[in-house]
Backbone as a printed PyTorch tensor [residue, N CA C, xyz], in Angstrom:
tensor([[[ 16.7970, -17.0020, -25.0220],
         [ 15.3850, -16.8160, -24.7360],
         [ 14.5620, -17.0860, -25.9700]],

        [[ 13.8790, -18.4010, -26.1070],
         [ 12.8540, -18.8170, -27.3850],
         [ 13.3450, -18.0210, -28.8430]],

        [[ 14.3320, -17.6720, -29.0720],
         [ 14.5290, -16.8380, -30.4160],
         [ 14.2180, -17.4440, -31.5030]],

        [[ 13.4680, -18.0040, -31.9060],
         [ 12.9180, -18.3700, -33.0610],
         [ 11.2090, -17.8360, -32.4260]],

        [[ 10.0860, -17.7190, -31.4860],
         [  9.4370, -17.3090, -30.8660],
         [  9.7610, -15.5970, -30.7310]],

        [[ 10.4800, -15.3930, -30.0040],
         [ 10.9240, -13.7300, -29.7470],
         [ 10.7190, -13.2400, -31.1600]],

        [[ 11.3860, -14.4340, -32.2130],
         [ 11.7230, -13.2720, -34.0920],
         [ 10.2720, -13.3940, -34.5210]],

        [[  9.2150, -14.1350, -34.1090],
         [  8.5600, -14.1840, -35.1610],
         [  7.2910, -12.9760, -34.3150]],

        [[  7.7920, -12.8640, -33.0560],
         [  6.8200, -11.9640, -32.3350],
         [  6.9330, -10.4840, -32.8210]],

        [[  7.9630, -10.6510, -32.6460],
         [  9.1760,  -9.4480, -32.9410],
         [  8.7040,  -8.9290, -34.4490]],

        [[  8.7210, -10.0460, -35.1250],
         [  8.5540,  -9.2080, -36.3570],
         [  7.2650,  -8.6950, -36.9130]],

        [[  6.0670,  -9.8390, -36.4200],
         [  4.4940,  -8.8800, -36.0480],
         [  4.4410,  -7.7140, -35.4320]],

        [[  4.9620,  -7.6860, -34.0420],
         [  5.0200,  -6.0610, -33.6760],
         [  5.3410,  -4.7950, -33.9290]],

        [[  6.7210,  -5.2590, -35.1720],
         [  7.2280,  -4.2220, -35.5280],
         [  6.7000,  -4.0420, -37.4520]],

        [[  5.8500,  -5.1780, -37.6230],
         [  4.8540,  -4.5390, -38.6960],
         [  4.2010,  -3.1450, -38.8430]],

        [[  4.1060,  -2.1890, -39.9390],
         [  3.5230,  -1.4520, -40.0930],
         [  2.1290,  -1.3470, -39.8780]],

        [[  1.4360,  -1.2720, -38.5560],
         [  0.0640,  -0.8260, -38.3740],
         [ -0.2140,  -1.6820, -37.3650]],

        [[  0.5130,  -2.4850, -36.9340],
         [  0.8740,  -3.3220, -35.7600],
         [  0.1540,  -2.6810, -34.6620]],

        [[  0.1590,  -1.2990, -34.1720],
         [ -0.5750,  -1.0240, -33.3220],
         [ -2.0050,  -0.5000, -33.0790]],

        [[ -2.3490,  -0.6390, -34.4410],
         [ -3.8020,  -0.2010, -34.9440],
         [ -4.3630,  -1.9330, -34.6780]],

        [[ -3.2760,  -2.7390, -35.0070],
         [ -4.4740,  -4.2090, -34.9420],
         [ -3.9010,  -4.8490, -33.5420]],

        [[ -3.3060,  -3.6930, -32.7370],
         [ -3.4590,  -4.6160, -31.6180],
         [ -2.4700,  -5.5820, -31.0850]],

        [[ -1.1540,  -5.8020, -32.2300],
         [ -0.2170,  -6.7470, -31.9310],
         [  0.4320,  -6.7320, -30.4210]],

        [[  0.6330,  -7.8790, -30.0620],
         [  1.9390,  -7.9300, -28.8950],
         [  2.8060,  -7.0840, -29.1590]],

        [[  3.3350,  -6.5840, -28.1120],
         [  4.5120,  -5.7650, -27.8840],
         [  5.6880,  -6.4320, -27.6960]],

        [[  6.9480,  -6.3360, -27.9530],
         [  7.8520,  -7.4890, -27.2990],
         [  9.1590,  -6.4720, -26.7830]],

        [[  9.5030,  -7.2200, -25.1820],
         [ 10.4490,  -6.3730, -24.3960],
         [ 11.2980,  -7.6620, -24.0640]],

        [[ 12.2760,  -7.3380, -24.4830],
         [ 14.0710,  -8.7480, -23.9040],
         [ 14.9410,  -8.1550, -23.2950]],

        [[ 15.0340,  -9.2270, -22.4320],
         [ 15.9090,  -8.7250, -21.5560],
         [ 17.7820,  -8.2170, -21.8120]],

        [[ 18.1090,  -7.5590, -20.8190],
         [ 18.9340,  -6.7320, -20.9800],
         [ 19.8250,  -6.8450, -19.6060]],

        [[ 21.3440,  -7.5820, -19.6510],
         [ 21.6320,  -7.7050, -18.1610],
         [ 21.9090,  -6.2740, -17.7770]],

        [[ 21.6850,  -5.9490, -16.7880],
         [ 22.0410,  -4.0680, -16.2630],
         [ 23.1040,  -4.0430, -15.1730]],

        [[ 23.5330,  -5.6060, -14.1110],
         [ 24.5310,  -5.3040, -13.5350],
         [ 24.7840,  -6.6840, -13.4630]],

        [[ 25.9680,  -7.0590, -12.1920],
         [ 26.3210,  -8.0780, -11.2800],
         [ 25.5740,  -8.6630, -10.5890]],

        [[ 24.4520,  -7.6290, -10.2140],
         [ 23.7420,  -8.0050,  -8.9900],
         [ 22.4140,  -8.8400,  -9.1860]],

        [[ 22.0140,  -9.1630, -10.1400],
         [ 20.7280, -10.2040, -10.5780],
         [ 20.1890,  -9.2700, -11.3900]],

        [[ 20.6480,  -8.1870, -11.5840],
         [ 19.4330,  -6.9390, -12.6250],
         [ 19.0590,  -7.1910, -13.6670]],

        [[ 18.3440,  -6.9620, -14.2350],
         [ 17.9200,  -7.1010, -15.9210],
         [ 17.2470,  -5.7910, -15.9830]],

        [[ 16.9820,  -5.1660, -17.1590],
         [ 15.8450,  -4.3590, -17.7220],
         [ 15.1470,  -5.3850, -18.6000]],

        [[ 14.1140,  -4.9180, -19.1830],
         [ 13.3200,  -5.1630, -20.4200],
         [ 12.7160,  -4.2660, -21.8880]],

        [[ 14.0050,  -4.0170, -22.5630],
         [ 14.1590,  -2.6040, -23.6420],
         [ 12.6620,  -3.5450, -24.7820]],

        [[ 11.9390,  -2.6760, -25.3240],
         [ 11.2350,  -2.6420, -26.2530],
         [ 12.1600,  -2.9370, -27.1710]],

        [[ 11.6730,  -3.7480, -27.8020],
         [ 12.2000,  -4.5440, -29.3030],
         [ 11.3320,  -3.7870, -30.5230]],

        [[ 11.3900,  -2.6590, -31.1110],
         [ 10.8580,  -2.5980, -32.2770],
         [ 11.2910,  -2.9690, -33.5470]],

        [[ 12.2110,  -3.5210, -33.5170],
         [ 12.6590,  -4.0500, -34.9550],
         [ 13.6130,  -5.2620, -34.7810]],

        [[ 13.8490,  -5.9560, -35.7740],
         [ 14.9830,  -6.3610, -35.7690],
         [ 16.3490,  -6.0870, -36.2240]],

        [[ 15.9570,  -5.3460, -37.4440],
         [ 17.2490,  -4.6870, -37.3180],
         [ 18.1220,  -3.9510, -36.2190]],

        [[ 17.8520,  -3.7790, -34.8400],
         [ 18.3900,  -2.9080, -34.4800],
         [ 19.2130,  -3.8090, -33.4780]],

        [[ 18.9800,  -4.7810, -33.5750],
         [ 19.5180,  -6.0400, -32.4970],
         [ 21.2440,  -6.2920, -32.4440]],

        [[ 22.1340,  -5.9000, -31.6650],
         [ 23.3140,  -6.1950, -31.7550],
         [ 24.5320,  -7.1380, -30.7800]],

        [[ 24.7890,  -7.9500, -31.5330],
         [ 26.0890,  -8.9190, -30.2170],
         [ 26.7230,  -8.3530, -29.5960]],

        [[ 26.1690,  -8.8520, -28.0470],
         [ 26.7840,  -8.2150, -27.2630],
         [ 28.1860,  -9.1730, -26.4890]],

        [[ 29.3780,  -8.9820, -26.4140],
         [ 29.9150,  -9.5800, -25.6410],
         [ 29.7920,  -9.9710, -23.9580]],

        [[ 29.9750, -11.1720, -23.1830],
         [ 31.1800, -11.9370, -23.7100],
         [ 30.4160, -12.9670, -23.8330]],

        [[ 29.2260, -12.8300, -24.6780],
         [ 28.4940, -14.5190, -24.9320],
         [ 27.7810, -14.2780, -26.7480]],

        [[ 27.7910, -12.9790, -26.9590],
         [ 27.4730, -12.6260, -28.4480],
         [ 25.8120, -12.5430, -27.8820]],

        [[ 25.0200, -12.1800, -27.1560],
         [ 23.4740, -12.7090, -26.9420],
         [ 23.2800, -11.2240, -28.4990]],

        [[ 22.3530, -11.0980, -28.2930],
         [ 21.7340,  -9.9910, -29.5980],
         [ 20.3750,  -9.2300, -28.4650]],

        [[ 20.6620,  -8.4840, -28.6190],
         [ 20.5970,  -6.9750, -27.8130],
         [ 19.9040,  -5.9190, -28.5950]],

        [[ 18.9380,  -5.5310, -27.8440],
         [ 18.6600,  -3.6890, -28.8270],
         [ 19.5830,  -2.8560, -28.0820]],

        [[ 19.8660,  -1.8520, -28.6670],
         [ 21.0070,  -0.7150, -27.7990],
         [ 19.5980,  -0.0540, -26.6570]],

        [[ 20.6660,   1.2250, -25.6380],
         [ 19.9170,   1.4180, -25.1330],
         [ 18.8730,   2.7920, -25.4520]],

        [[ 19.3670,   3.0790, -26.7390],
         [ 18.4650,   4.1830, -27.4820],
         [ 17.4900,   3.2200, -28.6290]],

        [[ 16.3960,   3.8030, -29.2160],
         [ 15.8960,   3.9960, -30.9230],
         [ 16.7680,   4.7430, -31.6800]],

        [[ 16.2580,   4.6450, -33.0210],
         [ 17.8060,   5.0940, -34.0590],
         [ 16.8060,   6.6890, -34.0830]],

        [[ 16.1220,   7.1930, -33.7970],
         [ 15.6310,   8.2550, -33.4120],
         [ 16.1500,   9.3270, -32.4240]],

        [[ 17.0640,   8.3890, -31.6320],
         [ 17.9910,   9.0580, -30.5720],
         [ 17.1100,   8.9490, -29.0250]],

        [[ 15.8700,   8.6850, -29.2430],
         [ 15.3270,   8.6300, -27.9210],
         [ 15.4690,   7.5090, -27.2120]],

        [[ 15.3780,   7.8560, -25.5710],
         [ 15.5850,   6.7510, -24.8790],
         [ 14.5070,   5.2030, -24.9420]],

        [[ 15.3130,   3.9560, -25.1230],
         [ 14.3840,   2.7280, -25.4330],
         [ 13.6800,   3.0230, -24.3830]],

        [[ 12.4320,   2.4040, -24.3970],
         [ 11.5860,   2.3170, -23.4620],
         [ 11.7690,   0.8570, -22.9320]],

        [[ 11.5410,   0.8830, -21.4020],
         [ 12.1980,  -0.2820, -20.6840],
         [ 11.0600,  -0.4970, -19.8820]],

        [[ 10.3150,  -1.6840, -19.9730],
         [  9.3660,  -2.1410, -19.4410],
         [  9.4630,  -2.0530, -17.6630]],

        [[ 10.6120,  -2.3310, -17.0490],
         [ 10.6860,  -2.5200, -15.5380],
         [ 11.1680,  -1.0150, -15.4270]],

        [[ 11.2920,   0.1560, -16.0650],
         [ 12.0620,   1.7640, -15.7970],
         [ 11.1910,   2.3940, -14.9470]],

        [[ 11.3630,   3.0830, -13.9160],
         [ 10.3940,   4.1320, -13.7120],
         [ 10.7180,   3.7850, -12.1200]],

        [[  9.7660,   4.2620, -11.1510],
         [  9.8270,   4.5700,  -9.6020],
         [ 10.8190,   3.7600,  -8.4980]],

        [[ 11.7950,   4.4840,  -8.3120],
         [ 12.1770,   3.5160,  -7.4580],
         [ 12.7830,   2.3140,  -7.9570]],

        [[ 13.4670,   1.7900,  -9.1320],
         [ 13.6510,   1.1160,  -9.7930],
         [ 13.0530,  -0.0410,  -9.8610]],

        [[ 11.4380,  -0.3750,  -9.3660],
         [ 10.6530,  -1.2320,  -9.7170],
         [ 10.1160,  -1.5300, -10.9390]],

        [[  9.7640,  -0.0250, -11.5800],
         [  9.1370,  -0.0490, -12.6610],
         [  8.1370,  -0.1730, -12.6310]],

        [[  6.9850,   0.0340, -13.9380],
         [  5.7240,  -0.1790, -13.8660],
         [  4.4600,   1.1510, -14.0080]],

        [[  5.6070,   2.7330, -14.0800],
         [  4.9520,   3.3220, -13.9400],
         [  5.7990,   4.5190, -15.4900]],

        [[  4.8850,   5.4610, -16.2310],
         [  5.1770,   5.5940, -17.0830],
         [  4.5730,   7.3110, -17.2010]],

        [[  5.1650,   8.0200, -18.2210],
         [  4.2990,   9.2380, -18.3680],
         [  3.9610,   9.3030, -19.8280]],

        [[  2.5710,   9.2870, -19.6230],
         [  1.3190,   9.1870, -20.8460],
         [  0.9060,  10.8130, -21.0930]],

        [[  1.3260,  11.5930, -21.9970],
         [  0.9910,  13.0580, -21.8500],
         [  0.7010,  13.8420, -20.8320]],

        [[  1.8250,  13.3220, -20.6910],
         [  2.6960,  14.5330, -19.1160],
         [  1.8970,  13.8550, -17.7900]],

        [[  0.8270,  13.1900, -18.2410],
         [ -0.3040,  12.0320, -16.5840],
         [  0.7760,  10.4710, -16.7180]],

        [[  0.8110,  10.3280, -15.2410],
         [  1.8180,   9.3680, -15.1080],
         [  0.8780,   7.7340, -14.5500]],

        [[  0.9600,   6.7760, -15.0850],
         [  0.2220,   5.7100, -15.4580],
         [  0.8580,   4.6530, -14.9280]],

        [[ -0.0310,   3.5630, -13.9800],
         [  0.3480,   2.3040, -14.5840],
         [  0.6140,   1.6320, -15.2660]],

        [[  1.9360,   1.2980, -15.8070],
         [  2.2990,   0.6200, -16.9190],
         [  0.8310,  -0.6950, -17.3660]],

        [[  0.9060,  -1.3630, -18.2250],
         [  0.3720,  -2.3290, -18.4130],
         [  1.2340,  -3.7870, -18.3690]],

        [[  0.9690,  -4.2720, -17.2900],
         [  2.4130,  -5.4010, -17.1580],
         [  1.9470,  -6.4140, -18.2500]],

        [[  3.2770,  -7.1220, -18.3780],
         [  3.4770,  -8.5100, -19.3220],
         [  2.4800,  -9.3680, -19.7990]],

        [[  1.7900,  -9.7140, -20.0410],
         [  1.4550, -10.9180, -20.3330],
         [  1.9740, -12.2680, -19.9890]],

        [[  2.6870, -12.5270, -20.7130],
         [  3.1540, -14.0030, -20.7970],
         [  5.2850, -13.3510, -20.6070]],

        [[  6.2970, -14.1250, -19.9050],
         [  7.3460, -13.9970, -19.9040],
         [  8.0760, -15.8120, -20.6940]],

        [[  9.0030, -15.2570, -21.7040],
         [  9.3640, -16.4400, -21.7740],
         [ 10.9740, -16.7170, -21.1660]],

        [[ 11.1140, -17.7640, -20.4950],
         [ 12.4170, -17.8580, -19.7340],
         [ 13.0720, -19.3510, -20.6390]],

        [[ 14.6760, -18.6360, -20.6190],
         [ 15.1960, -20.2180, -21.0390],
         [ 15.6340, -20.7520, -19.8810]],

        [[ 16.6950, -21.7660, -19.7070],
         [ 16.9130, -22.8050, -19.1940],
         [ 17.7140, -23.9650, -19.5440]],

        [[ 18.3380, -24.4950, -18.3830],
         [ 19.6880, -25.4400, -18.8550],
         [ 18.6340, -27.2740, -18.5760]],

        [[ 17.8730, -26.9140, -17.9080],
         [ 16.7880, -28.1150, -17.4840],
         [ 15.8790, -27.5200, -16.9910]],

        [[ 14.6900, -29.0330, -16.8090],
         [ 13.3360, -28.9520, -16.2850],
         [ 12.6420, -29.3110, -16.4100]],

        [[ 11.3890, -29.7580, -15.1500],
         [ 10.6730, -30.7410, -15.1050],
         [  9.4060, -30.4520, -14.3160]],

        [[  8.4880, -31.4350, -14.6170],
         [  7.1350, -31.2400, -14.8640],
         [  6.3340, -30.4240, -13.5450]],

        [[  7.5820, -30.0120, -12.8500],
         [  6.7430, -29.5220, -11.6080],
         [  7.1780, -28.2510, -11.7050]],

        [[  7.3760, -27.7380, -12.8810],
         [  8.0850, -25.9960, -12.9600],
         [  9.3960, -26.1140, -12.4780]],

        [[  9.9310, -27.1310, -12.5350],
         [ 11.3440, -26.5640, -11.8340],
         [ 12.0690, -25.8550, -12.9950]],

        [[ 13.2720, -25.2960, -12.6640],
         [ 13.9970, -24.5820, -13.6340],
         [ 15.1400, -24.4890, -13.1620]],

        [[ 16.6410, -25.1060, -13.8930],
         [ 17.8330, -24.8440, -14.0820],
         [ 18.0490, -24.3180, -14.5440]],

        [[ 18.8930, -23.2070, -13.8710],
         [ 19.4180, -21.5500, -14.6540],
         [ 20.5340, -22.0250, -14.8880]],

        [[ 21.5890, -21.1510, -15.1360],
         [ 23.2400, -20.5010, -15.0350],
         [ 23.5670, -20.5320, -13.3640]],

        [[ 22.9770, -20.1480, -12.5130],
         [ 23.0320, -19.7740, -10.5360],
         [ 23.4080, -18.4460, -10.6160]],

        [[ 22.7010, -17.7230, -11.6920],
         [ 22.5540, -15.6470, -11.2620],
         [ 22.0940, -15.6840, -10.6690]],

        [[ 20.9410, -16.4510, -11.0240],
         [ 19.6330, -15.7500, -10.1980],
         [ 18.9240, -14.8000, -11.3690]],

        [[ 19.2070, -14.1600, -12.1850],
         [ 18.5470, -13.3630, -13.0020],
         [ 17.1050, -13.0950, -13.2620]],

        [[ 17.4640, -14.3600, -13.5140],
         [ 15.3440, -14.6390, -13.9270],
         [ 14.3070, -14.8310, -12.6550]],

        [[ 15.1380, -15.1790, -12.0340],
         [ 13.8010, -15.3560, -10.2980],
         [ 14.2790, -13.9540, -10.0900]],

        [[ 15.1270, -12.9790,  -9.9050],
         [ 15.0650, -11.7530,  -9.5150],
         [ 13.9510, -10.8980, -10.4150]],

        [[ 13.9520, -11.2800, -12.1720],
         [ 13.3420, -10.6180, -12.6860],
         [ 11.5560, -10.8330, -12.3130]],

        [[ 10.9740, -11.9110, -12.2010],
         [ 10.1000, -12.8900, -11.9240],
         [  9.2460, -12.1910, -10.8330]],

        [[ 10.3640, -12.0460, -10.2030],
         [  9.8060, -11.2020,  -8.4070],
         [  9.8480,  -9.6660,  -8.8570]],

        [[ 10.1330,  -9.0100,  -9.9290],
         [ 10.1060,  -7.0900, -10.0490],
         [  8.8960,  -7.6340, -10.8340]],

        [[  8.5360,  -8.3400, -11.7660],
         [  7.4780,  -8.4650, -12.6710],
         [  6.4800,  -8.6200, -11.5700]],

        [[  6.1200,  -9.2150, -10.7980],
         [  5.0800,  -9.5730,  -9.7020],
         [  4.6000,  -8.3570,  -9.0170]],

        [[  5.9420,  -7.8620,  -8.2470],
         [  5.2950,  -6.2530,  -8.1300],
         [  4.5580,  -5.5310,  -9.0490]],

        [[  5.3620,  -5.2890,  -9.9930],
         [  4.4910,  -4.3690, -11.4140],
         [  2.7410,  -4.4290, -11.4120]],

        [[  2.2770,  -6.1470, -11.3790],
         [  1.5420,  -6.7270, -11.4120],
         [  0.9480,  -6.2450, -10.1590]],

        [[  1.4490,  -6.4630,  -8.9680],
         [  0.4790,  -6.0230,  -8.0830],
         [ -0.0630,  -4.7470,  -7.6250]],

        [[  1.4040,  -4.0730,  -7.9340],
         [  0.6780,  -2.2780,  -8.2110],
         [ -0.3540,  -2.2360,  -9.2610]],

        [[ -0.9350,  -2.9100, -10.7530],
         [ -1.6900,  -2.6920, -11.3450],
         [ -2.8660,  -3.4540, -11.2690]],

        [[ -2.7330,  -4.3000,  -9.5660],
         [ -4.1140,  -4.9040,  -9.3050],
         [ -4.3990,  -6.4900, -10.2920]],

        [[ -3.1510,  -7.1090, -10.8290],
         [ -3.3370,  -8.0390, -11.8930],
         [ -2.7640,  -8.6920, -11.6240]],

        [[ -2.4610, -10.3350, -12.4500],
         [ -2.2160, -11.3690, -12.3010],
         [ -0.3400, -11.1700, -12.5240]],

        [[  0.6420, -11.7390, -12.1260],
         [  1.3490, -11.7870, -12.5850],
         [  1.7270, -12.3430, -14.1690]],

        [[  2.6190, -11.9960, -14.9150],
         [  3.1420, -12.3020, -15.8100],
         [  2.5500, -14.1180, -16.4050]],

        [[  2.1710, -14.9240, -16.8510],
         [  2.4460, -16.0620, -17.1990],
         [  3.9150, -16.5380, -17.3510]],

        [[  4.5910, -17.4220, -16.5350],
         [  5.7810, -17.9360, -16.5520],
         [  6.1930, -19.2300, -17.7030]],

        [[  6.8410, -18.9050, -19.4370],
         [  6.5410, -20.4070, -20.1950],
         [  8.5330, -20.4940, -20.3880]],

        [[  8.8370, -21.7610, -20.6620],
         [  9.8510, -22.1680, -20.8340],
         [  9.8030, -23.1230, -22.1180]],

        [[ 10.8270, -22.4000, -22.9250],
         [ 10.9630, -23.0570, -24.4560],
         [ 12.0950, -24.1920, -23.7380]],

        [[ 11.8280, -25.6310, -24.1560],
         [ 12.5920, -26.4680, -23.9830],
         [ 12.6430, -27.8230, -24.8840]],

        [[ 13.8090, -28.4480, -25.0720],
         [ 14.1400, -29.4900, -26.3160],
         [ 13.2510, -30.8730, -25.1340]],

        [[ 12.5780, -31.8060, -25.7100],
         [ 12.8280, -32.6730, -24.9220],
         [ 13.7150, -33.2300, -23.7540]],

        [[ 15.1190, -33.3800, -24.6790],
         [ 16.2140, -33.8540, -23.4580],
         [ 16.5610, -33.1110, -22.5580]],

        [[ 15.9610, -31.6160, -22.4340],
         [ 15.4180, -31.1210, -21.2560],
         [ 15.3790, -31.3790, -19.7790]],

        [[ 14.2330, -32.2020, -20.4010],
         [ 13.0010, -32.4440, -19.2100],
         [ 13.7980, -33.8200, -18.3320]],

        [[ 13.3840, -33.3780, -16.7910],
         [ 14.1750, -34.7520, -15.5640],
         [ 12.8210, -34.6680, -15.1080]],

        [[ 12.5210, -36.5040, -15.1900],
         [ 13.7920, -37.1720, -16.0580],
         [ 13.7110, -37.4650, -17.2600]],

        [[ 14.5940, -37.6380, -18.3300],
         [ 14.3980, -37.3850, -19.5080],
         [ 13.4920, -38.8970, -19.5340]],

        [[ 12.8760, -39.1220, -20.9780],
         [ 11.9520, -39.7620, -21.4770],
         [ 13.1130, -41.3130, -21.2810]],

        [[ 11.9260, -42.5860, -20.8340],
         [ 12.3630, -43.4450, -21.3230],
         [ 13.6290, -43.9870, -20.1830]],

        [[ 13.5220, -43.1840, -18.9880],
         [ 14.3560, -43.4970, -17.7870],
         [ 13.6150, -43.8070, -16.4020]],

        [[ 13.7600, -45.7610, -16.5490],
         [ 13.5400, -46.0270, -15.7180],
         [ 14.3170, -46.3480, -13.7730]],

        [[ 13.2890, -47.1310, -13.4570],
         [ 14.0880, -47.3500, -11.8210],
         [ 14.2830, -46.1540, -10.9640]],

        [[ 15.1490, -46.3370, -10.0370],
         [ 15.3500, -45.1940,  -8.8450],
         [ 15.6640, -44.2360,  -9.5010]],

        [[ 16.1270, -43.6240, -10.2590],
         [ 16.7100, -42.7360, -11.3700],
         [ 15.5120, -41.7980, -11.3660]],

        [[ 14.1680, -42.1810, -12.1510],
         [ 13.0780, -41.6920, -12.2680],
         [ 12.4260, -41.4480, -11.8950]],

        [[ 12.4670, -41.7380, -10.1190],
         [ 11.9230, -41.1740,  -9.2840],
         [ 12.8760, -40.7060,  -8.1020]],

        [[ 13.2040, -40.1580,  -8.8420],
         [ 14.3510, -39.3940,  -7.4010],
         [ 14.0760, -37.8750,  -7.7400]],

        [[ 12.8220, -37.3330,  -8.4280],
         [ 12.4820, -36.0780,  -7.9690],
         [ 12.8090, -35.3690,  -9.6440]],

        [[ 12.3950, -33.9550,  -9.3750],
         [ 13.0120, -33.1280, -10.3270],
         [ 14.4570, -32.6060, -10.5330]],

        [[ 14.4830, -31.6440, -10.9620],
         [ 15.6620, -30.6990, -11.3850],
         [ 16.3440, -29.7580,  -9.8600]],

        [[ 17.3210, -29.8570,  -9.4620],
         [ 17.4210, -29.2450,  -8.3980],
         [ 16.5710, -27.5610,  -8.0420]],

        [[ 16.3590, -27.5170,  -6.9270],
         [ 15.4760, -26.3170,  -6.8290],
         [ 15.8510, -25.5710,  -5.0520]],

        [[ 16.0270, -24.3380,  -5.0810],
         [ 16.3410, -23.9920,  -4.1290],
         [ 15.5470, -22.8800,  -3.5550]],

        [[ 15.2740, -22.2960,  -2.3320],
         [ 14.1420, -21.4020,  -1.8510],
         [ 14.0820, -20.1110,  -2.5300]],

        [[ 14.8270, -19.6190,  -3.5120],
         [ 14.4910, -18.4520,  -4.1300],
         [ 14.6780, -18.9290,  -5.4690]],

        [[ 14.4950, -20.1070,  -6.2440],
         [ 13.9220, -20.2690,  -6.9870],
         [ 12.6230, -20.2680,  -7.4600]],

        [[ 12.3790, -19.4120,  -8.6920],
         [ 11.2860, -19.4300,  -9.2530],
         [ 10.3270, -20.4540, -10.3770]],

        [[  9.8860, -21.1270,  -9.6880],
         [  9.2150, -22.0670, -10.6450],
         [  8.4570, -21.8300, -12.4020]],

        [[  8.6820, -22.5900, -13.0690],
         [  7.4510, -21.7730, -14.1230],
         [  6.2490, -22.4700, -14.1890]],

        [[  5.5030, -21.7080, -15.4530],
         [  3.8570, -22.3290, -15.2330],
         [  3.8530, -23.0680, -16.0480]],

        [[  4.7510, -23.1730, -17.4090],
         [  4.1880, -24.1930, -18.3060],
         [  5.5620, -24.2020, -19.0090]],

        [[  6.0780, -25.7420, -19.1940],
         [  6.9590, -25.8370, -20.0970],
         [  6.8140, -26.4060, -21.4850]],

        [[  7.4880, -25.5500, -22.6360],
         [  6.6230, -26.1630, -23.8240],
         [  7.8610, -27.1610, -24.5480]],

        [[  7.6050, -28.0950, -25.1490],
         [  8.8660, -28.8420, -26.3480],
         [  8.2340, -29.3340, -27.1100]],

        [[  8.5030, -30.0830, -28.1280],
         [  8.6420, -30.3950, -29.1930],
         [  6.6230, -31.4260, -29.4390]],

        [[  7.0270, -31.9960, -28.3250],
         [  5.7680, -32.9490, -28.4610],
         [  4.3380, -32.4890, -27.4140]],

        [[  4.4780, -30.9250, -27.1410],
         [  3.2990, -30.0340, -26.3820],
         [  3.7100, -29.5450, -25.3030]],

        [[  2.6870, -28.6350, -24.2480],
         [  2.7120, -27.9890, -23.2910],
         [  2.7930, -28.6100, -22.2650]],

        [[  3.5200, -28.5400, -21.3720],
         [  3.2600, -29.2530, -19.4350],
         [  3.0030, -28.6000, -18.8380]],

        [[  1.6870, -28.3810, -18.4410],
         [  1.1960, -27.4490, -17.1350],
         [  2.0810, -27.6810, -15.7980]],

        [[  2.4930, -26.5300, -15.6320],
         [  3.2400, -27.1790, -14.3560],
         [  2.5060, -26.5720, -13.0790]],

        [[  1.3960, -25.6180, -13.2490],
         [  1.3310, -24.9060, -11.7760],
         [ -0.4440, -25.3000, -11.7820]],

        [[ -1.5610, -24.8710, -10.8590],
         [ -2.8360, -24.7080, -10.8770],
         [ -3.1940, -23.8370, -12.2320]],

        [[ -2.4580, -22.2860, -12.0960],
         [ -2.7660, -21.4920, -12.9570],
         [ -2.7230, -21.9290, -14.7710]],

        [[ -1.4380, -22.4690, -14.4180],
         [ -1.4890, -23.3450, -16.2820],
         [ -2.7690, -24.2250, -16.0700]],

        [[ -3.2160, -24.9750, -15.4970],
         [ -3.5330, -26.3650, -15.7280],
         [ -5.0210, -25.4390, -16.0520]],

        [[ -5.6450, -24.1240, -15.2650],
         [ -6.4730, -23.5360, -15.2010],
         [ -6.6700, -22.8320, -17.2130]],

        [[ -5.3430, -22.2950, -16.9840],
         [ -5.7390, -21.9440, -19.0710],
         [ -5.8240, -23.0260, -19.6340]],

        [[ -5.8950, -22.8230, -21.4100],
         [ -6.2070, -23.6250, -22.3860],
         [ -5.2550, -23.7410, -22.7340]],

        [[ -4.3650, -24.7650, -22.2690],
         [ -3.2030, -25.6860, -22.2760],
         [ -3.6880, -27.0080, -23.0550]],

        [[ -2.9170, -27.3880, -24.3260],
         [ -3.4030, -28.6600, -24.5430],
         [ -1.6920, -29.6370, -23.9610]],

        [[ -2.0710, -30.9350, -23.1370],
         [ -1.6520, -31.4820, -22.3200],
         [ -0.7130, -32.7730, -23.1240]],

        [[  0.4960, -32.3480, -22.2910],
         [  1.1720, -33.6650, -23.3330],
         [  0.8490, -34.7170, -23.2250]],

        [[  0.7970, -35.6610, -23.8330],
         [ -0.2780, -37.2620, -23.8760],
         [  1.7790, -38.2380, -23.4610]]])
């Protein structure tokens, strides 16, 4: 997931006074079962990040070195999440902002090649709820990607290049904007609607 992006977010947030000026918060995901689950544990540091087997990803545990429980962005009712207790009054979380998703491919129409968990369109669809219990937009959907990425890759002509995107199936989740090396691709209304500057 963007880890050169995640570290440098990561390490503004967990600046000293970070929450006096307002910084982003940053929450990564966390697989929780078999079944498409993820959480989203608060990242306050980097130090606290550890390899997890059987792929080594880098992980916060599921405590602070304080002993208290991480705070998990999707935790709370019903295992939707979204709802929180603010001095003992229990709150709408404040959902996401922006989610960044990786990817094995993808192309200019939001498509997205996963692993085939499902993970991220499961997560995609609990983030949407969150969002709609708090009356708001969903999450922004962006995808960090290398050029050779993108179908069809650059520079491929004939039937090849028009035989469509990246495979996509009915509970796939599209994204809104994929970013690489040479700018942003709006892929949905909503991107094309922000201040996206457009790959030439």
């Amino acid at each position: 997931m963007g880890s050169a992006v995640q570290r440098s977010a990561a390490q503004r947030s967990a600046t000293p006074g970070a929450a006096a000026l307002r910084l982003p918060q940053v929450f990564v995901p966390v697989v929780d079962d078999q079944s498409s689950n993820m959480r989203l544990l608060h990242l306050d540091t980097l130090e606290c990040l550890v390899a997890v087997p059987p792929f080594g990803i880098l992980e916060p545990p599921r405590t602070y070195a304080s002993g208290a429980t991480r705070e998990d962005m999707l935790g709370g009712v019903d295992g939707v999440g979204g709802i929180r207790s603010v001095d003992g009054v229990e709150r709408i979380r404040a959902p996401l902002d922006v989610l960044v998703l990786p990817g094995l491919g993808f192309d200019a129409r939001g498509g997205r090649l996963g692993r085939g968990g499902g993970y991220y369109d499961v997560l995609i669809e609990r983030l949407a709820s969150v969002a709609a219990c708090a009356c708001v937009p969903p999450p922004l959907t962006v995808a960090l990607a290398y050029s050779a990425q993108m179908w069809p890759p650059p520079g491929l002509d004939g039937a090849a290049a028009n035989a469509g995107g990246v495979p996509r199936g009915p509970l796939d989740a599209p994204v809104d904007i994929v970013v690489t090396a040479k700018g942003a691709i709006a892929c949905s209304e909503r991107a094309r609607q922000a201040t996206v500057p457009q790959r030439r």
